[in-house]
N, C-alpha and C positions, 0 to 999 in steps of 0.2 A: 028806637034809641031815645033816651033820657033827655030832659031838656038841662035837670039839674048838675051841676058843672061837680060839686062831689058824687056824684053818682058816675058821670063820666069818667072821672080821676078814677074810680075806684073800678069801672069795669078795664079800663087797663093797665092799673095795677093785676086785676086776675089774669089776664090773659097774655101778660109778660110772666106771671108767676107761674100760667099753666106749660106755655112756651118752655120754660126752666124744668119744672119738673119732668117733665115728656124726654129733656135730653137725657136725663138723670135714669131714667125706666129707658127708653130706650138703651142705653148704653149697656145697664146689668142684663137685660136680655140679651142683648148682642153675644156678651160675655158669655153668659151660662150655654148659651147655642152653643159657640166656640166649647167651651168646657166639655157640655155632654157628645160633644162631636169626638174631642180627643178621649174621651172615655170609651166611646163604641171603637175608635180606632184602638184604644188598646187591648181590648179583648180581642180584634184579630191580628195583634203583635205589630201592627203600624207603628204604633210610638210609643213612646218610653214613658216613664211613670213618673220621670222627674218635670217630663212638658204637661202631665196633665195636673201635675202638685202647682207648678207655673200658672196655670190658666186657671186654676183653683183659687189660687192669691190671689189673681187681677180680679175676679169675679167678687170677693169679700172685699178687696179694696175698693171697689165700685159700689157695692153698696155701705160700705161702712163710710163714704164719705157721702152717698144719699142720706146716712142715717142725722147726718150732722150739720146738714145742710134742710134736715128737716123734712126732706121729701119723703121720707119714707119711717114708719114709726118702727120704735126699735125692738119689739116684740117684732113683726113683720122680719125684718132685718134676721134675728135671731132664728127665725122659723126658717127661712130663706139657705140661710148656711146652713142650719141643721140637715134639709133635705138634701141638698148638695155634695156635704162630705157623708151621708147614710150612702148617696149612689157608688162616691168613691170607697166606703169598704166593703159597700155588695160586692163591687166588681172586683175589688181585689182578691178576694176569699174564693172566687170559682174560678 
């Protein structure tokens, strides 16, 4: 550990920043688990298309307020939902 008192400041400034971000990723994982969970349920007719368009939103809401909050870059972001709703018209089309 540092003796210098800005160096100090500064390793926890990162490690409340790192704290923050990890909620931020954790949560859109959370999400997209949930999502592709409701996506396999609906190819075996569990649930409806309107709960996985629902869990679809939360999942883009989740990262689009990481994106703005800086945690996550917006290319990433962009990549992110692109693969998400490819999964949702693979599966709707078979």
């Amino acid at each position: 550990m540092s003796k210098i008192l800005s160096s100090t400041k500064n390793n926890t400034i990162v490690l409340r920043n790192r704290r923050r971000n990890k909620k931020y990723k954790l949560a859109i994982k959370s999400a997209t688990k949930k999502y592709l969970f409701s996506i396999a349920n609906y190819e075996q007719k569990k649930e409806s298309l309107s709960f996985c368009l629902t869990n679809l939103s939360s999942v883009y809401k989740k990262i689009d307020k990481a994106v703005k909050k800086k945690v996550l870059h917006k290319n990433t972001a962009a990549r992110k939902k692109s693969r998400l709703a490819k999964v949702m018209n693979n599966e709707s089309y078979q």
